[in-house]
C-alpha positions in Angstrom: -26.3 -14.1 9.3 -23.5 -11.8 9.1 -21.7 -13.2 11.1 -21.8 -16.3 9.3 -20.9 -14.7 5.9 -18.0 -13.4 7.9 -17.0 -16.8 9.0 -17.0 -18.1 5.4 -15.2 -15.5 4.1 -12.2 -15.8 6.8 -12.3 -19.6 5.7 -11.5 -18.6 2.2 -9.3 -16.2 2.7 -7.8 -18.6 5.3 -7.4 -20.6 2.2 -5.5 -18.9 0.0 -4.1 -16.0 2.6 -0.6 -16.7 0.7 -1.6 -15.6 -2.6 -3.1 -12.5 -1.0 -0.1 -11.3 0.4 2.5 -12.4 -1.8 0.1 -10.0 -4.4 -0.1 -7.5 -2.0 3.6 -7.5 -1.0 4.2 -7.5 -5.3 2.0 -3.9 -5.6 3.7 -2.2 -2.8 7.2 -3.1 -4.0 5.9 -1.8 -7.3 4.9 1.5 -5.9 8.0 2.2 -4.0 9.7 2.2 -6.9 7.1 4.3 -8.9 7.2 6.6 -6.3 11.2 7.0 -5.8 11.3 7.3 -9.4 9.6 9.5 -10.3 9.4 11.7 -7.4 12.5 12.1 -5.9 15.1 11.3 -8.7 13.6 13.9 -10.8 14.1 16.2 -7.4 10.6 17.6 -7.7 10.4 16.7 -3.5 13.1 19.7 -3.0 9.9 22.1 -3.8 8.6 21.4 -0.7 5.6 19.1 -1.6 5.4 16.3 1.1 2.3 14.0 -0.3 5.3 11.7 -1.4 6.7 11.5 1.7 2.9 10.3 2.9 3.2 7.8 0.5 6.1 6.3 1.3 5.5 6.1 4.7 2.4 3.6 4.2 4.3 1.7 1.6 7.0 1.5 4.3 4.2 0.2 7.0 2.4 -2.1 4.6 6.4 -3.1 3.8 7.1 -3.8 7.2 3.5 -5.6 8.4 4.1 -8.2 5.1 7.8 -8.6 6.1 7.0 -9.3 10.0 6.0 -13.2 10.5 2.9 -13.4 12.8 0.2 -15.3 13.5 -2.1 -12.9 12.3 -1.2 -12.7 8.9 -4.1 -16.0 8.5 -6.4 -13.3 9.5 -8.9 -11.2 7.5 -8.7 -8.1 9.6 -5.2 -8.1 9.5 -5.1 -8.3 5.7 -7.5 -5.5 5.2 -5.7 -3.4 7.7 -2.8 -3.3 5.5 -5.0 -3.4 2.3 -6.3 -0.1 3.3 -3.3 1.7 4.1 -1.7 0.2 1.1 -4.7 2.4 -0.8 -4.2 5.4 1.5 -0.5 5.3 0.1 -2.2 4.8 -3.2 -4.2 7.4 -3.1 -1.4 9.8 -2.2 0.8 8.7 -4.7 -2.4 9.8 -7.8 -2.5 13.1 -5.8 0.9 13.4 -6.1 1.1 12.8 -9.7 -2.1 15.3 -10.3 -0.2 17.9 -8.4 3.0 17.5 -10.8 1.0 17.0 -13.9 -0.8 20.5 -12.8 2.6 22.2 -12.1 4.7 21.2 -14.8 7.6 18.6 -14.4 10.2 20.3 -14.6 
């Protein structure tokens, strides 16, 4: 049975894998530049805090796995591999700005 729902919902995604990652590709180019922005033209990375670094890093590897043309990109798995780091670097990026709001900006 799960199997089956599986099936269906590889189908669908199968379906409409482009607007998935075009979406996808659309928030991590809009968290690069949230993240450059506010982190490291302001300077506040000089202070040693590296969560930003983090970020970037799976923003760069989501970057990179949209960018790369493969057969797997018609694949759930695939998608959700990158959906997941693409949070991870998410999630960074929030702890990042609770650690500056916390400490002061400037």
């Amino acid at each position: 049975m799960l199997k089956n729902r599986y099936g269906k919902l590889e189908n669908a995604f199968d379906a409409d894998h482009v607007n998935f990652w075009s979406n996808l590709s659309r928030l991590n180019n809009l968290l690069v530049i949230m993240n450059i922005s506010m982190f490291f033209l302001t300077g506040l990375v000089v202070r040693g805090y590296f969560y930003t670094f983090y970020s970037l890093i799976c923003l760069g590897v989501v970057g990179v796995g949209v960018l790369v043309p493969t057969t797997l990109i018609r694949r759930l798995w695939y998608y959700w591999t990158f959906l997941i780091v693409e949070l991870l670097g998410l999630y960074y990026l929030v702890a990042s700005v609770i650690y500056w709001v916390e400490n002061g900006s400037g």
